[in-house]
Steps between C-alpha positions, in 0.01 A plus 500: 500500500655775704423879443775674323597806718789760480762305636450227271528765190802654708699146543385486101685838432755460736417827656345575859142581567533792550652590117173280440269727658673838388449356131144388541421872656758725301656609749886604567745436226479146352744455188330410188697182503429361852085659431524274177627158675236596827204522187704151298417344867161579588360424094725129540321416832167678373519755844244750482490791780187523764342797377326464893821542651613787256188659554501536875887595446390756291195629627314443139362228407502617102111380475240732391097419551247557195176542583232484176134403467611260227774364317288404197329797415725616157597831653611431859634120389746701228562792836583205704741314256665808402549634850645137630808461213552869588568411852628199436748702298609674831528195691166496683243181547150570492215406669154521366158529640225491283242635750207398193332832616410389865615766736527238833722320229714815416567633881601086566768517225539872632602341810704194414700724267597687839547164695729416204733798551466591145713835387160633343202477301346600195118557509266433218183460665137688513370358859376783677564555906872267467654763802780306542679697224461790710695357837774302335877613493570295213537681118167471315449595161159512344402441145179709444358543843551778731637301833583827717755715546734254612547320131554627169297410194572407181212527226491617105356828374127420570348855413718467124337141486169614541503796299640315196223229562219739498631723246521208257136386551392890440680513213370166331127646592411393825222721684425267773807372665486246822808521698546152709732549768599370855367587851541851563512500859812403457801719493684390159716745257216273200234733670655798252439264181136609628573819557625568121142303379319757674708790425457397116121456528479837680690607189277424261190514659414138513314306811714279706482106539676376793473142648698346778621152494714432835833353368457265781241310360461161323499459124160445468381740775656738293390381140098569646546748647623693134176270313228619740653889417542451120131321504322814637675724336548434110585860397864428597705534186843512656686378816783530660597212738733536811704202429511268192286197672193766539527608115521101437173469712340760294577366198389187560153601637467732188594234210281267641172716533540623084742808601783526245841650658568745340227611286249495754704566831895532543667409736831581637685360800803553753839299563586337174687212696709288232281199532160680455616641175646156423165334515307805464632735239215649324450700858563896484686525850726741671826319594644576843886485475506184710878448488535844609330520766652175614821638471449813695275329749841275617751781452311642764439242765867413470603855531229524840668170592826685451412761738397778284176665470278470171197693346177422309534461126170490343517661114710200338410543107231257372449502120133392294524098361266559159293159455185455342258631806488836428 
């Protein structure tokens, strides 16, 4: 079967190619009644324009790179789908890498994306050492990382979270409060949801719990590292976990060595993803305003893509989610 082309939608129309090609790239004048029989004649002989060739013509090839960690974790898989109908919305394809926490993996899709002539990218990961950020012309945005000076970030009122958090578990009677967080080496606007533990222990005279569990890590690499902490040291009557999987870990290691949550220990977590309180909804968590900070982390890559110059944004409102952990 031969390729329909423009001519063959022009001899449809009964117009030239060239009132073809103005209509298919809005340009010059094109009467409403001559644009409606070009659009009758392209939807009767099922035409549909090479975005290739309209890319090159126009210098953008209306695809944006996402680069996550994972697209089933609850938090980042709701970022993700919220992020692509948002672009979608604007006209733009997306391309995602799910670098599964491997940072060879993440500077590979780093570099494809390039190779791909993508308009820009929007950064979710917690590799450390990706430089590539650093060098490329391309507009980045990052979602809770600090990429250099070169992109903007986008992240939700961490110190608020984690004042609320801890403030709860003083107020129901906690004393000795673990806070479970990521790796601090790295340079993430979540560092200040430690920050606000320790100011509030400071506060009120208490001894700080801290334990570091890389975000990079497996599941289960994870899960002991938070068991061999909890085992030797039982006077823990409170925690407050980085991310909602963590405060899942804990509970699970607590319930099944004779714990009760919450008599015994509460628990409180971070994120508050739609699908974690779907299947989870006795947790106490601090919901991140996920479609929010989709929406401003594409307003601003399309604005950088646009030409104009955009800023961090890093105290988006989170509110407290009041389960049955606390």
């Amino acid at each position: 079967m031969k390729k329909v082309g423009i001519r063959e939608v022009a001899q449809e129309a009964n117009v030239s190619t060239a009132t073809v090609s103005r209509v298919l790239n809005n340009r010059g004048y094109i009467s409403q009644e001559t644009r409606d029989k070009v659009q009758a004649a392209m939807k009767k002989l099922e035409y549909y324009p090479n975005d290739l060739a309209r890319a090159l013509y126009k210098k953008r090839t209306y695809t944006v790179g996402l680069i996550f960690p994972s697209n089933v974790h609850p938090f980042q898989a709701e970022l993700i789908q919220d992020i692509e109908y948002l672009l979608s919305n604007q006209g733009y394809k997306v391309l995602l890498c799910n670098s599964l926490n491997n940072p060879e993996k993440e500077i590979a899709y780093l570099t494809m994306l390039k190779k791909n002539q993508v308009d820009g990218i929007i950064v979710g990961t917690h590799n450390k050492h990706i430089d590539g950020y650093k060098n490329t012309k391309l507009p980045v945005i990052a979602i809770d990382r600090d990429l250099g000076k070169n992109t903007a970030t986008v992240s939700c009122d961490n110190y608020a979270g984690g004042q609320m958090a801890v403030q709860l578990l003083i107020d129901r009677g906690c004393k000795q409060i673990l806070d479970i967080r990521g790796d601090s080496s790295i340079k993430l606007p979540a560092n200040e949801r430690t920050v606000a533990y320790r100011d509030l222990m400071k506060k009120y005279s208490l001894e700080s719990h801290v334990l570091e569990v890389p975000f990079v890590l497996a599941a289960d690499q994870k899960r002991q590292i938070i068991e061999d902490y909890l085992g030797s040291h039982p006077q823990i009557d409170g925690i407050f976990a980085g991310d909602d999987l963590l405060a899942s870990l804990a509970i699970f290691y607590l319930e099944t060595h004779h714990k009760k949550v919450p008599d015994d220990v509460k628990v409180i977590g971070f994120d508050g993803a739609k699908e974690t309180l779907l299947y989870n909804p006795r947790l106490t968590t601090i919901r991140q305003p996920i479609e929010q900070i989709a929406r401003t982390a594409t307003e601003k890559l399309i604005n950088e893509i646009k030409g104009q110059k955009e800023t961090d944004q890093l105290k988006l409102p989170v509110t407290l989610f009041t389960g049955h952990t606390v």
